[in-house]
C-alpha positions in Angstrom: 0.0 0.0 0.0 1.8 3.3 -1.0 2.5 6.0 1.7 0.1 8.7 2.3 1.5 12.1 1.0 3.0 14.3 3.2 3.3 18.3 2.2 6.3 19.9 3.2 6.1 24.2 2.4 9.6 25.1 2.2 10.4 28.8 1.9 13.8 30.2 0.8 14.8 33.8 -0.5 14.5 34.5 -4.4 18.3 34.8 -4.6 20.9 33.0 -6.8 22.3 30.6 -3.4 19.2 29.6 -2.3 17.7 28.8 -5.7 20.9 26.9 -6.1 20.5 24.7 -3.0 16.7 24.1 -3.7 17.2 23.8 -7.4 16.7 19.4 -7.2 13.9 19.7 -4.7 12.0 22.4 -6.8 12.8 20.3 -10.3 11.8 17.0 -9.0 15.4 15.5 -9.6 15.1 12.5 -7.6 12.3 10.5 -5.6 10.9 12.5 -2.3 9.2 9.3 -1.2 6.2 10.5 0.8 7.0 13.6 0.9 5.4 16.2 -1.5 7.3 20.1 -1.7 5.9 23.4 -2.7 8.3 25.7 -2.7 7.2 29.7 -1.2 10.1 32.3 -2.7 9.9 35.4 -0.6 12.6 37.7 1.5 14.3 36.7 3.7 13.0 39.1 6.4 9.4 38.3 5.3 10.7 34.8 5.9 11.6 35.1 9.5 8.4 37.0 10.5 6.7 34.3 9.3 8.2 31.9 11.2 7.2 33.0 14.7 3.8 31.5 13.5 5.2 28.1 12.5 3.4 28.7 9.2 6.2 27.0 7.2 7.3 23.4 8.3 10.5 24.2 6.5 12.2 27.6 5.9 14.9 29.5 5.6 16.0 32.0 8.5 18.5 34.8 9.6 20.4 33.3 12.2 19.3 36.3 14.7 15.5 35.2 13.9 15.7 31.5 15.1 17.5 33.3 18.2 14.1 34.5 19.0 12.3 30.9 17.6 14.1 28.4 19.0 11.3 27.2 20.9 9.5 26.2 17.6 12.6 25.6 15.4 15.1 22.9 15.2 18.2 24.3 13.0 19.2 21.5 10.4 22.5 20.7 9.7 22.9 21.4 6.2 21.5 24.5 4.1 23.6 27.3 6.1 25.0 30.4 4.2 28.2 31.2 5.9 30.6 33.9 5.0 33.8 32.7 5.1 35.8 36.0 5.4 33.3 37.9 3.8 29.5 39.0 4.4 27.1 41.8 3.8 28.3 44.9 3.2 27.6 48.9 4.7 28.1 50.9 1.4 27.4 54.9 1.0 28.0 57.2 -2.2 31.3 57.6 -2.9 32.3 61.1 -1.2 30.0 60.7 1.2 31.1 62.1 4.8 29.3 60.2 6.5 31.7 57.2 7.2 35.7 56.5 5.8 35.8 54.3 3.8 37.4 50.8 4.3 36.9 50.9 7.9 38.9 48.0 9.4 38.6 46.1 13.2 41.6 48.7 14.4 40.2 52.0 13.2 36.1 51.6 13.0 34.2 54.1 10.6 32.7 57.2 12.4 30.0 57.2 14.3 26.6 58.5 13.0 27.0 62.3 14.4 27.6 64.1 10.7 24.1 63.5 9.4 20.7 62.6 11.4 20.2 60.6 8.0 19.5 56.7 8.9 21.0 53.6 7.6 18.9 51.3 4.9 18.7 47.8 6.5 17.0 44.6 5.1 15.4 44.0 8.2 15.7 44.3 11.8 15.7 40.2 12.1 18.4 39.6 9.8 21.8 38.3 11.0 22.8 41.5 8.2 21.5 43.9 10.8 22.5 42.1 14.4 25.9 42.2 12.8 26.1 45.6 12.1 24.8 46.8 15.9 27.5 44.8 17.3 29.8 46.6 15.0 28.8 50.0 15.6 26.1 50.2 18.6 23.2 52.2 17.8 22.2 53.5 15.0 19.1 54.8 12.8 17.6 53.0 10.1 15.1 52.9 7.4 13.5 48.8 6.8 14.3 49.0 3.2 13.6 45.8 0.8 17.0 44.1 0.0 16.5 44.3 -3.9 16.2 48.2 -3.4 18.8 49.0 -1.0 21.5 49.9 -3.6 19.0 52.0 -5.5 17.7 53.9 -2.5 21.9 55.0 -1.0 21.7 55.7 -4.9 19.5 58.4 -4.7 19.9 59.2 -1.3 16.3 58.4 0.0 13.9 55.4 0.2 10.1 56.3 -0.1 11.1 60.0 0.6 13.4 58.9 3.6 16.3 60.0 3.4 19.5 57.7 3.7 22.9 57.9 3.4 24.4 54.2 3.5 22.7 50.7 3.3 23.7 47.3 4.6 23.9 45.4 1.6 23.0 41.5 1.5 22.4 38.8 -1.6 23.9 40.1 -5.1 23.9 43.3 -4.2 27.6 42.5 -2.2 29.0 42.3 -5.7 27.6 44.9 -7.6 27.1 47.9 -5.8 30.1 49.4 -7.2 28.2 49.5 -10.4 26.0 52.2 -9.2 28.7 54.4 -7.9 29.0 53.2 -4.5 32.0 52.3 -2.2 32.6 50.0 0.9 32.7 50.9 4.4 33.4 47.6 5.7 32.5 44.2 4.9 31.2 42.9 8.7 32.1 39.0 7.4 35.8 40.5 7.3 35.1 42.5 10.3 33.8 39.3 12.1 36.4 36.9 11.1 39.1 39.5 12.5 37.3 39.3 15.7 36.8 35.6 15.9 38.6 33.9 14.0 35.4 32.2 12.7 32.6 32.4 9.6 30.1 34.5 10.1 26.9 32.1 9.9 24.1 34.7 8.3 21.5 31.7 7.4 20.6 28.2 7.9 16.7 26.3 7.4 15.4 25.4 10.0 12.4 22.4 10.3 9.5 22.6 12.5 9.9 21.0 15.7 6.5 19.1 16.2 6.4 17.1 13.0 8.4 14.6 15.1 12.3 13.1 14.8 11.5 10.9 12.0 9.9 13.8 9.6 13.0 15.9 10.7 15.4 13.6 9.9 13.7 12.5 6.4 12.9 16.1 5.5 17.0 16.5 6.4 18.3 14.3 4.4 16.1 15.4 1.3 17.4 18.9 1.9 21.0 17.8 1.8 20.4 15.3 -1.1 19.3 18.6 -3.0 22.2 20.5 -2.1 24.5 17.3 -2.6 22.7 17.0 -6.4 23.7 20.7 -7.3 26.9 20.5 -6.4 27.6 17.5 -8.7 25.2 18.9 -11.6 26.1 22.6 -11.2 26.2 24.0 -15.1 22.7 22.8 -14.7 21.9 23.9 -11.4 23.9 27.4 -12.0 21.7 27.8 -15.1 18.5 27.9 -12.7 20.0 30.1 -10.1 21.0 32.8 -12.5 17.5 33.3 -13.3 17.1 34.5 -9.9 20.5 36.7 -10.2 19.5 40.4 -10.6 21.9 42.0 -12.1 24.6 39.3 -12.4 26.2 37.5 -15.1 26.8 33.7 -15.3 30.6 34.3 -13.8 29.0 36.9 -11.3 26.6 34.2 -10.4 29.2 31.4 -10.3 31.5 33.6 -8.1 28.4 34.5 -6.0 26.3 30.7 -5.6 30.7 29.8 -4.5 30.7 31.7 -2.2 27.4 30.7 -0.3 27.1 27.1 -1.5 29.9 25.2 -0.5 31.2 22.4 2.2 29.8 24.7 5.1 26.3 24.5 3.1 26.4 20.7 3.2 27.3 20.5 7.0 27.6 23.6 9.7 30.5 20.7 11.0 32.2 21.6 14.1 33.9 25.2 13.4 30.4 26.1 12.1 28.5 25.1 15.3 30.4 26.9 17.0 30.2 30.1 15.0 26.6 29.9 15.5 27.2 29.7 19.2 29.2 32.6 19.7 27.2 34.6 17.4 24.1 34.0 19.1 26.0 34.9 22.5 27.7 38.0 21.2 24.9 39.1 20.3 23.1 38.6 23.7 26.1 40.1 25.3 25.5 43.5 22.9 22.0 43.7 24.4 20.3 42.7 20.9 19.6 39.4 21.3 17.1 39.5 24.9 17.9 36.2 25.9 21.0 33.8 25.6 20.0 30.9 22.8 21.9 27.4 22.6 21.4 26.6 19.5 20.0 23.2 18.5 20.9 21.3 15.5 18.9 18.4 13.9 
């Protein structure tokens, strides 16, 4: 007698990585067994407000959202986006005064004192954001939608807010020198300086009441797809760069590198722990209300 069908909503961002790592899933590569997929693209910060309802049984999150849904969430091993030396970016026009550029660990960009003007974020939830109050306190910002965050320091106003600098996440860490715009500091860099470990910005996570053996099962799928990309990736590249704004195949070969790799397939040890002490940093800076151990499937 065949297994009933089981649906499993996953959601992931509509960005080149995470179309990558879903890519076998969403093209029905290989045999799911019972288990039946629809696939929810949406951002990422849309993503983890969603989450605090469960809504999803599998999703993507910022690392700093499961801090506030571990309660509901079990992290799973494989499908994190680690930046390994590198991470989202603060960017402002170039000639701006508002921060020097190429701020490094030893000499940290000004604080926000020439301009009231606020920072464009991608969401206060995002690991993007929890990384960049550790880095420089307090600070104003404007919730800005990822995709538009280079157009908005562009013009120097979102929705007739203005801004002056915007924490830059997904593509955008790659081309936002096309649009005339300059680093401040690159808070993967900042973070490996400080730690001497990744920076872990996202991971899915799977529901915890639909019970060990669903977890597990629904794992392994996961990793199967990422596992499948990796060995078919002209074909799996091909599908991600239709979710690439902006980039060109080697832009979104250099790019899908960068987040889909061995840390992808398993956090492993280092990875663990850079969750960890991310998730405790960012207690001890007062954004994070209460001290998470994080919990891996």
């Amino acid at each position: 007698m065949p297994q009933p069908t089981q649906r499993i909503r996953v959601g992931h961002s509509p960005d080149p990585d995470d179309a990558f790592m879903f890519f076998a899933l969403a093209r029905r590569k290989f045999d799911t067994g019972s288990f039946r997929f629809e696939h929810e693209l949406v951002d990422i910060e849309t993503l983890n407000r969603r989450a605090f309802s469960g809504e999803l049984e599998l999703t993507a999150v910022s690392l700093h959202a499961y801090a506030h849904l571990a309660d509901r969430y079990v992290l799973c091993s494989c499908g994190a986006s680690m930046g390994d030396g590198y991470g989202p970016t603060l960017v402002q026009k170039k000639g701006s005064e508002l921060f020097s550029p190429q701020a490094t660990p030893d000499r940290p960009p000004d604080k926000i004192v020439p301009t009231p003007f606020p920072i464009a974020v991608p969401g206060t939830l995002t690991t993007a954001f929890l990384a960049l109050r550790m880095y420089l306190g307090e600070f104003p910002f404007v919730v800005t939608p990822f995709d538009r965050i280079l157009d908005a320091v562009a013009d120097g106003q979102y929705e007739g807010q203005p801004v002056d600098a915007g924490l830059v996440i997904h593509e955008g860490q790659l081309t936002y020198a096309r649009q005339g715009l300059e680093l401040v500091v690159d808070l993967g860099r900042w973070w490996l300086d400080q730690t001497g470990l990744p920076l872990p910005l996202g991971a899915n996570a799977i529901r915890k009441d639909l019970g060990p053996e669903t977890i597990r099962e629904v794992t392994r799928l996961l990793r199967a797809s990422i596992q499948y990309g990796l060995d078919h990736r002209e074909e799996a590249l091909e599908y991600a760069l239709g979710f690439g704004r902006g980039l060109d195949q080697d832009d979104a070969d250099r790019f899908v590198g960068m987040y889909v790799n061995d840390w992808t397939l398993d956090f492993g040890p280092r990875g663990r722990l850079a969750v960890a002490e991310l998730l405790a940093r960012g207690h001890a800076a007062g954004v994070i209300p209460t001290l998470v151990v994080p919990e891996f499937v």
